[in-house]
C-alpha positions in Angstrom: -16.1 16.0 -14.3 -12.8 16.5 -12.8 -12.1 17.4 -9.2 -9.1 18.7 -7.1 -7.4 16.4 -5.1 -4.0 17.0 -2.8 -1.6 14.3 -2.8 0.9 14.5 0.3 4.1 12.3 0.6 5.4 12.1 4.0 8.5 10.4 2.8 9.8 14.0 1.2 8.8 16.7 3.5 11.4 17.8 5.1 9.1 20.4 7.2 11.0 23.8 5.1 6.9 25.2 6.1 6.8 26.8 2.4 3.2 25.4 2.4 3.1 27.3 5.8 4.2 30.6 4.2 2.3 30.2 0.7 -0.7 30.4 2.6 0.0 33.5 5.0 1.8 35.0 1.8 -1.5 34.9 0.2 -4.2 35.6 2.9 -2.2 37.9 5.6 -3.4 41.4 4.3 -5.4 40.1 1.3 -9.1 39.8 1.1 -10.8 37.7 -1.9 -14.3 38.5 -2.7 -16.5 35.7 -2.7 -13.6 33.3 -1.1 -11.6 34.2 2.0 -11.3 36.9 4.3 -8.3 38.1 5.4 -5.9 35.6 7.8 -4.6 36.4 11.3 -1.4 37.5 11.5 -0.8 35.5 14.3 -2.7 32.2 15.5 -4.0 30.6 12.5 -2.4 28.4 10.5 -4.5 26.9 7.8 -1.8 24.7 6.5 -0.1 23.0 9.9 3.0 20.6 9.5 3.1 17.9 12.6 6.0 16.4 13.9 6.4 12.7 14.9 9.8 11.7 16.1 10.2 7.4 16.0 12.7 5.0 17.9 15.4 5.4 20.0 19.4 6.0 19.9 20.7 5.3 17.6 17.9 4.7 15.3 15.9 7.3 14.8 13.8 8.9 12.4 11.7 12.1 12.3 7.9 12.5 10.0 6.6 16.0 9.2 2.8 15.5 8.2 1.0 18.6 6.3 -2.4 19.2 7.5 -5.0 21.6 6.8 -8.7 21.4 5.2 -9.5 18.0 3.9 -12.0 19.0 1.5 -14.7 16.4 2.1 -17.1 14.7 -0.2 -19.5 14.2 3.1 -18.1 17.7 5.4 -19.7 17.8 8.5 -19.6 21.7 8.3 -21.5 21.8 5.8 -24.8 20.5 7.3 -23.7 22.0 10.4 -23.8 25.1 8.5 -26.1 27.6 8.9 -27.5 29.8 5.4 -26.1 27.6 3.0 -22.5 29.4 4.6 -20.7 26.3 3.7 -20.6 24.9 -0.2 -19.1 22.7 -2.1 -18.3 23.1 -5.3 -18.5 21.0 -8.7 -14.9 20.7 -8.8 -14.7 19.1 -4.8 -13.5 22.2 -3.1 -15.6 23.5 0.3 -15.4 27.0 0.4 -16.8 28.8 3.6 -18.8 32.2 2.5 -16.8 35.3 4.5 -20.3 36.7 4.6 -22.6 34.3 4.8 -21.0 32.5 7.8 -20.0 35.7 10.1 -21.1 34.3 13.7 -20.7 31.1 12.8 -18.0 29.9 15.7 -19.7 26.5 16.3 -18.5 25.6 12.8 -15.3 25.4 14.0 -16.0 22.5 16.5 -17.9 21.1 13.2 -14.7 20.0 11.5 -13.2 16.3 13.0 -10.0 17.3 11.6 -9.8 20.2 13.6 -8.8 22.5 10.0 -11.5 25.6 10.5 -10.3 28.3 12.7 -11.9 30.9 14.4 -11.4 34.8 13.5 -12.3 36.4 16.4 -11.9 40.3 14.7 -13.9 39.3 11.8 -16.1 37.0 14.0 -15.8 34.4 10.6 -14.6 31.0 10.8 -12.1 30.2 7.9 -9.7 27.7 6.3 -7.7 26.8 3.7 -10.0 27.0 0.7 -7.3 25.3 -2.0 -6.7 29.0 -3.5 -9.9 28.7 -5.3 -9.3 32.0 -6.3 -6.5 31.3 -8.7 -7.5 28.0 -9.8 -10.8 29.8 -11.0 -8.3 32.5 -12.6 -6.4 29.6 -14.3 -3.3 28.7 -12.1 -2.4 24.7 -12.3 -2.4 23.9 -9.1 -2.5 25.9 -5.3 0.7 27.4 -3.8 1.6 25.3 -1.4 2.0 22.5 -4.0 3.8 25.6 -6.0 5.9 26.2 -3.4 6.9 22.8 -1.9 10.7 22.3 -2.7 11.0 18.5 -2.2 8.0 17.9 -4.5 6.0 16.5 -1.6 2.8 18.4 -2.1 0.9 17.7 -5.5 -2.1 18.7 -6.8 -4.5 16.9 -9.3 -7.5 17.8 -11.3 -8.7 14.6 -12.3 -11.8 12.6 -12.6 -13.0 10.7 -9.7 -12.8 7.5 -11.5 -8.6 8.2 -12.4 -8.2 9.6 -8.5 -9.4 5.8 -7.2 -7.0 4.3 -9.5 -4.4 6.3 -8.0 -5.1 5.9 -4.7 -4.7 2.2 -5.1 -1.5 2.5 -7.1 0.1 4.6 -4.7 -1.3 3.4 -1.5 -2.9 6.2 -0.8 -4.5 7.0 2.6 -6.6 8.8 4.5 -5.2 10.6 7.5 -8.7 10.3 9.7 -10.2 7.3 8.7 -12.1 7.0 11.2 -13.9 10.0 10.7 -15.3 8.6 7.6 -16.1 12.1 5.7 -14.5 11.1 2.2 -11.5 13.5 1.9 -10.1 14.8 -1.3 -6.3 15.4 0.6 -4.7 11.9 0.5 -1.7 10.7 2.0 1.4 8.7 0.9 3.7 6.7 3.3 1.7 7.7 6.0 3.1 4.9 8.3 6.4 7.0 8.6 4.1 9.1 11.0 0.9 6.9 12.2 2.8 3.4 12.2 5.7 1.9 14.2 9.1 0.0 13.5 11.1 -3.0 14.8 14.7 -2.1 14.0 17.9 -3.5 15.6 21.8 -4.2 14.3 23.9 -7.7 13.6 27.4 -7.5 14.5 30.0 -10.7 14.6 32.8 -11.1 16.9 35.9 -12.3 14.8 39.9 -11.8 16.5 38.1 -10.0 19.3 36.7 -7.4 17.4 33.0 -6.4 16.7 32.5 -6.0 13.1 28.6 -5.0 11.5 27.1 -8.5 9.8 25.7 -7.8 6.1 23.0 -10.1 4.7 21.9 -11.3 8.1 18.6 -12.6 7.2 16.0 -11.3 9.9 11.9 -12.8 10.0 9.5 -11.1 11.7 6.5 -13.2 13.2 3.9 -13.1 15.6 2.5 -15.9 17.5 4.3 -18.0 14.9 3.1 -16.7 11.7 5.8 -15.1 9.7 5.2 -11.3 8.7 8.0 -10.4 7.2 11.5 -11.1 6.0 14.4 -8.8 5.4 18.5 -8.5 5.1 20.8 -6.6 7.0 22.3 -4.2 6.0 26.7 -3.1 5.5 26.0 -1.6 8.9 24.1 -4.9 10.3 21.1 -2.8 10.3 17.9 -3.8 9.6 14.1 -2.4 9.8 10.6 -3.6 10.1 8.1 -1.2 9.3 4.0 -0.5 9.1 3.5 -1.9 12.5 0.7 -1.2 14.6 1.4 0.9 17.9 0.4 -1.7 20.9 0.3 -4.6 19.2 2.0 -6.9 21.5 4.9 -9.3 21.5 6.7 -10.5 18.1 9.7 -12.5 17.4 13.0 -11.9 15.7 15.0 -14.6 14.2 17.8 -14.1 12.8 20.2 -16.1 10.9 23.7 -16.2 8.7 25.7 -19.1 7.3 28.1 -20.0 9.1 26.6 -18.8 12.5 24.1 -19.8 15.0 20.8 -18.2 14.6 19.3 -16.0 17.4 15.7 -15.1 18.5 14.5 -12.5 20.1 11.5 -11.7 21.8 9.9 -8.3 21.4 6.9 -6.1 23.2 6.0 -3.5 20.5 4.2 -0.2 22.3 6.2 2.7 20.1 8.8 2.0 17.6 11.9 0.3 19.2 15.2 -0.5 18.7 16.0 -3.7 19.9 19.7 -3.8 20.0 23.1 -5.3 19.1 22.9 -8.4 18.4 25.8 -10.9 18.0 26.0 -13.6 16.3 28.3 -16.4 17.2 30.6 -18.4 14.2 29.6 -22.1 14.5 
């Protein structure tokens, strides 16, 4: 049968936090039988945008990564839960029961992901429950996927068999991996947030000026083994991406006709910008 799924694409949020305000819209003074409880006013936010900023002056880039409940095939609230408080549904979606799981705080610590809060009033833990309640009252897809304005929130209701075809199409990924609990909220260009860059500019001297070097051709290796190969661009600039935090030296060489080539040695921790690097005529 088919199940819901939440595609995120960290390339096109541009953090506006309408996924943020869909979800207080809907639960902040509302109460759905059966599905949620009211939210907080204050302190809880189901759906939570992180920040990551990358690299230094003057190349720099900024990653907003929506978070909330994952949805997990394998959810280790639900055999932490205690009266069958936490289900999962046919159609993927964990709902916690409002009633059934009042007292339930260690639930909260139950989640890797960190996505159930606690509701101290109430004395309920709660989450985002992918606005169940309209999907079962025929809306297409939940708000925040509604209300995104860059398109970078997507639902699907599809079979598991079409998801896994999809997920390798799109390189989809998980973001807590190492968690292992199967989640149904998949993520798209991911390393803009998780992964680092080696970036850096070509420039030529020519009548003693400094002038940016286009189709410089820049290889990244590691202890010798090329990784990567890429151009400069009209500025001189040029990016490697998808690098692992902490993962040691690599080298740059770069070259352009007509000049002598250049290597650089690099030590990647974060994401780095190496530099000017001139390039002298032959």
């Amino acid at each position: 049968m088919k199940k819901w799924n939440l595609l995120i694409d960290v390339a096109k949020c541009h953090n506006s936090q309408n996924c943020f305000l869909s979800v207080a819209d809907e639960y902040q003074g509302n109460t759905h039988p059966g599905y949620a409880a009211e939210m907080p006013r204050h302190g809880h936010r189901w759906i939570d945008t992180k920040k990551k900023e990358r690299g230094q002056a003057p190349m720099v880039d900024v990653a907003y990564v929506s978070t909330m409940c994952m949805h997990c095939d394998d959810a280790p609230c639900i055999s932490a839960a205690k009266n069958n408080a936490v289900k999962k549904r046919d159609d993927g979606i964990v709902i916690i029961d409002p009633e059934l799981s009042k007292g339930q705080k260690h639930l909260v610590d139950a989640c890797p992901h960190g996505a159930i809060w606690w509701n101290e009033e109430l004395e309920i833990p709660q989450h985002w429950n992918f606005d169940a309640h309209l999907l079962d009252n025929g809306w297409k897809e939940p708000r925040c996927a509604q209300a995104c304005p860059t398109g970078a929130l997507k639902s699907l209701h599809v079979e598991d068999s079409e998801m896994e075809k999809i997920k390798e199409e799109q390189n989809l990924e998980e973001f807590n991996p190492q968690f292992k609990t199967k989640p149904r909220v998949h993520y798209k260009n991911l390393h803009l947030y998780n992964k680092c860059f080696i970036g850096g500019t070509v420039v030529f001297v020519e009548n003693a000026t400094e002038d940016c070097l286009e189709d410089a051709n820049i290889v990244l290796k590691k202890e010798d083994e090329k990784l990567d190969e890429v151009k400069s661009d009209t500025f001189g600039e040029f990016k490697f991406d998808g690098l692992d935090p902490n993962s040691g030296s690599y080298q740059l060489e770069i070259t352009h006709d007509g000049f002598l080539g250049l290597s650089v040695e690099v030590e990647l921790k974060e994401s780095i910008y190496t530099g000017i690097h001139t390039m002298q005529a032959r």
